[in-house]
C-alpha positions in Angstrom: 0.0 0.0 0.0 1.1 3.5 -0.5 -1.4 5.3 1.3 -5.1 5.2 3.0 -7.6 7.6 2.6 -10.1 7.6 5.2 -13.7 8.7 5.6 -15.3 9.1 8.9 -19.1 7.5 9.0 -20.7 6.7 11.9 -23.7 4.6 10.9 -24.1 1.5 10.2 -21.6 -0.6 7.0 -23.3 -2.7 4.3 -21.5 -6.2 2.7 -18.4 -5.0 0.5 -14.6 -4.5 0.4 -16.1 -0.6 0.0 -19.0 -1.1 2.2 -22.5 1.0 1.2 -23.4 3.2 4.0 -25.3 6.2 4.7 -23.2 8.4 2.4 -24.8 6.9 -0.8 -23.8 5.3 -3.6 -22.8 8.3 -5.0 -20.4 9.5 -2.6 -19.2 6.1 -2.4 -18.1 5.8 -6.1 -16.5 9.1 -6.1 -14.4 8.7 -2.7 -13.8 5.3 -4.9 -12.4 6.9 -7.7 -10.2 9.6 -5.9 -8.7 6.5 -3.5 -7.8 4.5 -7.3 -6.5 8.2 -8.4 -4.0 8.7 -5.1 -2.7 5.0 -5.3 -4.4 4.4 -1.6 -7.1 2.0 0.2 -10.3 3.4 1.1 -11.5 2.8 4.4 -14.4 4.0 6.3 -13.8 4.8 10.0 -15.7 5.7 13.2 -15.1 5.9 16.6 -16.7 3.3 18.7 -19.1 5.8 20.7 -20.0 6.3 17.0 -23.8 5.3 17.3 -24.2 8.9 19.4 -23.5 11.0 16.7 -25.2 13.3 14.9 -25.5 11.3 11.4 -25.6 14.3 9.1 -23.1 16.2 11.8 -19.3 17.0 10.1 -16.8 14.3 9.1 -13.2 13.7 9.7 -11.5 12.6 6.6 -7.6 11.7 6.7 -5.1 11.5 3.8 -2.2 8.9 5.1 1.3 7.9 3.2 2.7 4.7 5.3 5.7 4.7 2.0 8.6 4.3 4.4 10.6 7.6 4.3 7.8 9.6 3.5 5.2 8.4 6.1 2.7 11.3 7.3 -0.8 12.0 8.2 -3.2 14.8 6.7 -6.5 15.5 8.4 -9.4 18.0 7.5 -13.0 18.2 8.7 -16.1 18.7 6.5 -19.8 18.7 6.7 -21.2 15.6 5.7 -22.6 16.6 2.1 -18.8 17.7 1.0 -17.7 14.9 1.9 -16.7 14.0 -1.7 -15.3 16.9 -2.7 -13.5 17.3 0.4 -11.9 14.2 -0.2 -10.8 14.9 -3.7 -9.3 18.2 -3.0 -5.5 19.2 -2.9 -5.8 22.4 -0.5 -7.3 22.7 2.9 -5.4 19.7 4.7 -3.6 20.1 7.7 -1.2 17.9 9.4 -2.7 15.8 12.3 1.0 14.7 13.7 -0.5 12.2 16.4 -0.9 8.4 15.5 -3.9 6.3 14.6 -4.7 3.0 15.5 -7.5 1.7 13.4 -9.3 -2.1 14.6 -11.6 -3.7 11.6 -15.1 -4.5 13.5 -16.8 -4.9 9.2 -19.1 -7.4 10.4 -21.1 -7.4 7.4 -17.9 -8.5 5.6 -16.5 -10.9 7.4 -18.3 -11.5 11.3 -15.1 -12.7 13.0 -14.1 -9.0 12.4 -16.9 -7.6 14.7 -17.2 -10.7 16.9 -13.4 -10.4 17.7 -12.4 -7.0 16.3 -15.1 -5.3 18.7 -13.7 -6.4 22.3 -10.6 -5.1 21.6 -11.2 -1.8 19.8 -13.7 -1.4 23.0 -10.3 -2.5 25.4 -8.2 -0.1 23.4 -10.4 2.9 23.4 -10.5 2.3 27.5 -6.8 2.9 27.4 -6.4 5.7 25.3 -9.2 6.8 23.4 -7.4 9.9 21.2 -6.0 7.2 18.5 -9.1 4.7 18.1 -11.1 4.2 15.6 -13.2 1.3 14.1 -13.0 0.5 10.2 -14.4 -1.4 7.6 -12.5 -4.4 5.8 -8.7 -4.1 6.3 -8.2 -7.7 4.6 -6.2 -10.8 6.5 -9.8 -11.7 8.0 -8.6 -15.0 9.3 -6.2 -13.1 11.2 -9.3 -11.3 13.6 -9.0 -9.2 15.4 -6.5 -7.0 13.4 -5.4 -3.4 14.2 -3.6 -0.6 11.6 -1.1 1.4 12.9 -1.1 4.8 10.9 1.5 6.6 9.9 3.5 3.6 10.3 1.4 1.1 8.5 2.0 -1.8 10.9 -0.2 -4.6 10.7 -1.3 -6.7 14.3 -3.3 -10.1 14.0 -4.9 -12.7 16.0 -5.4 -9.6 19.0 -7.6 -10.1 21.9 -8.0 -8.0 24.7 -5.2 -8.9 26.9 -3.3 -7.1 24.1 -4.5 -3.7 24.5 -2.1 -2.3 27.2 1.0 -3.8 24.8 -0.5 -2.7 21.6 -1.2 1.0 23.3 2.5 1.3 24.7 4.1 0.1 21.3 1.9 2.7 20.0 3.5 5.4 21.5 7.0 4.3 21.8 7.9 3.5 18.1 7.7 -0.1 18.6 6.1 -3.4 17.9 4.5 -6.8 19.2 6.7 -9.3 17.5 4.5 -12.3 18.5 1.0 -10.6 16.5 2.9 -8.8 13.8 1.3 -9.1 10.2 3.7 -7.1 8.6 4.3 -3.0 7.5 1.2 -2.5 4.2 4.0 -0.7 2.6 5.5 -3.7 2.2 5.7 -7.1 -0.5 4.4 -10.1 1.6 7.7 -11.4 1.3 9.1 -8.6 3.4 6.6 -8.6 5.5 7.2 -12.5 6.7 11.2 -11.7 6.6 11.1 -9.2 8.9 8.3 -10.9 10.9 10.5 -13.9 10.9 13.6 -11.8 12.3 11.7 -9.9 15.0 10.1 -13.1 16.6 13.9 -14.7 16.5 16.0 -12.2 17.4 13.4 -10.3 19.5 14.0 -7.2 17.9 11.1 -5.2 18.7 12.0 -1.3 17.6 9.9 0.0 14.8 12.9 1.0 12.6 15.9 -1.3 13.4 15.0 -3.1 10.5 15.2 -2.2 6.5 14.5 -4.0 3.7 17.9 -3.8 0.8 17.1 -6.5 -1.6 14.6 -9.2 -2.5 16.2 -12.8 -4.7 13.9 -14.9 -5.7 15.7 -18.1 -5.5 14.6 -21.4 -7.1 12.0 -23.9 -6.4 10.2 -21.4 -4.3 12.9 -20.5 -1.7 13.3 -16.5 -1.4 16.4 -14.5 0.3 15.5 -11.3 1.7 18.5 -9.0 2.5 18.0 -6.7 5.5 20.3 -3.8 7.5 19.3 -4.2 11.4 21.7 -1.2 13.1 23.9 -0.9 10.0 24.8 -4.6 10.0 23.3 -7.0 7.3 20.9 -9.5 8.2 20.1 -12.0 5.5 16.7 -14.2 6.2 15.9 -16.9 4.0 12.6 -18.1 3.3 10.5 -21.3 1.8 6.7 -20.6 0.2 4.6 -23.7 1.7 0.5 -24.4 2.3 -0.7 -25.5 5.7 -3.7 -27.6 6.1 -7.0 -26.8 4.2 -9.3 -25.1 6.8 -12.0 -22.6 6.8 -9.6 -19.4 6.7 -12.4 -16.6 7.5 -16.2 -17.2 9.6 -17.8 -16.5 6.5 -16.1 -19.2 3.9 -18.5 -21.6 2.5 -15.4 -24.3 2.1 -11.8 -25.1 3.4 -9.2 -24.1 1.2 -5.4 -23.9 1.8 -3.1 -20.9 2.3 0.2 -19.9 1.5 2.4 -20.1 3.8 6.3 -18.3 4.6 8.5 -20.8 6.5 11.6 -19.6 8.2 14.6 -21.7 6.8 17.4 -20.0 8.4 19.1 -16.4 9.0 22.5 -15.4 8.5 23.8 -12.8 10.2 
């Protein structure tokens, strides 16, 4: 991913990657076609006291790069028939230099988000409120309950309650949970299991002490992923495999198998 834009609606999500909601099928399709413009996901946001709001009251949008270098996050407010042109504009954003920490509860996509997404956005928001937000489908459902980082882009899975106070603190310190990382969205899947791979073995858990330099491809699907951890190269090895066909989200109608990145070794 290079970027998110989202849009703040507080009622209720329909079925759909880009869910239909109170702001229409029109305003949908055009917040649509400004996401595809900017290279970024659309998601739709809202805080979890959200059902107390004024549903035609003013809207946060936010305009997010997660690109590593370049990571930032623009914010504006608009009344709720702008929305769409809000969205699309180039002037008017300001900088919103405090992090979010978005939790998919998009029940009508997947229920495991909402059934397992929901406690913990409700455990977070307890904690520290100022960064929370619900949003619709963030993808990796069989990973519920996950949780989006922003600026950073970090991806947590498999989260449960207990995490909150961890999850808050990494929050704010520039760091991560090794043991529920999915992975930085600015990232090739690849990337994201080598440096998930490294942090669970070495234990490195500092946001930036890792940095992706090269990618190999090897043969007969083994990969080599070259990484600097404080200036010093770290090379992590990889083979693609399948585990065992299972359901892999609450609303699949079969068992199917998924891919898999297996650690083979790391050289250091």
């Amino acid at each position: 991913m290079r970027g998110y834009l989202l849009v703040e609606e507080p009622g209720a999500w329909g079925a759909g990657a880009v869910p239909a909601s109170r702001l229409g099928p029109v305003v949908t399709d055009a917040l649509r076609g400004t996401a595809q413009e900017r290279g970024l996901k659309l998601l739709l946001i809202r805080r979890p006291s959200a059902r107390d709001l004024d549903p035609d009251g003013p809207r946060r949008l936010f305009l997010v790069d997660v690109r590593r270098g370049r990571a930032r996050t623009l914010t504006r407010t608009t009344p709720q028939a702008e929305v769409a042109e809000a969205a699309a504009a180039t002037e008017g954003w300001e900088l919103h230099d405090e992090p979010l920490l978005l939790v998919c509860t998009h029940g009508r996509k997947d229920w495991c988000c909402a059934l397992r997404g929901r406690p913990v956005v409700a455990a977070l928001a307890d904690l520290d409120p100022g960064p929370v937000w619900e949003c619709s489908h963030l993808g990796g459902d069989r990973f519920a309950a996950t949780a989006l980082s922003l600026p950073t882009g970090v991806t947590h899975g498999r989260l449960s309650p207990a995490d909150a106070p961890d999850l808050v603190a990494a929050l704010r310190t520039g760091r991560v949970l090794p043991h529920r990382l999915r992975g930085r969205s600015c990232d090739p899947g690849v990337i994201q299991a080598a440096e998930a791979h490294a942090r669970l073995e070495l234990g490195i858990d500092v946001l930036d002490a890792l940095r992706p330099r090269a990618v190999v491809d090897e043969e007969e699907g083994r990969w080599r992923v070259d990484l600097e951890h404080e200036g010093r190269p770290l090379r992590v090895h990889l083979r693609v495999g399948s585990a065992a066909a299972q359901r892999l989200t609450c609303s699949a109608p079969d068992d199917r198998h998924a891919r898999t990145w297996e650690l083979e070794h790391i050289d250091r």
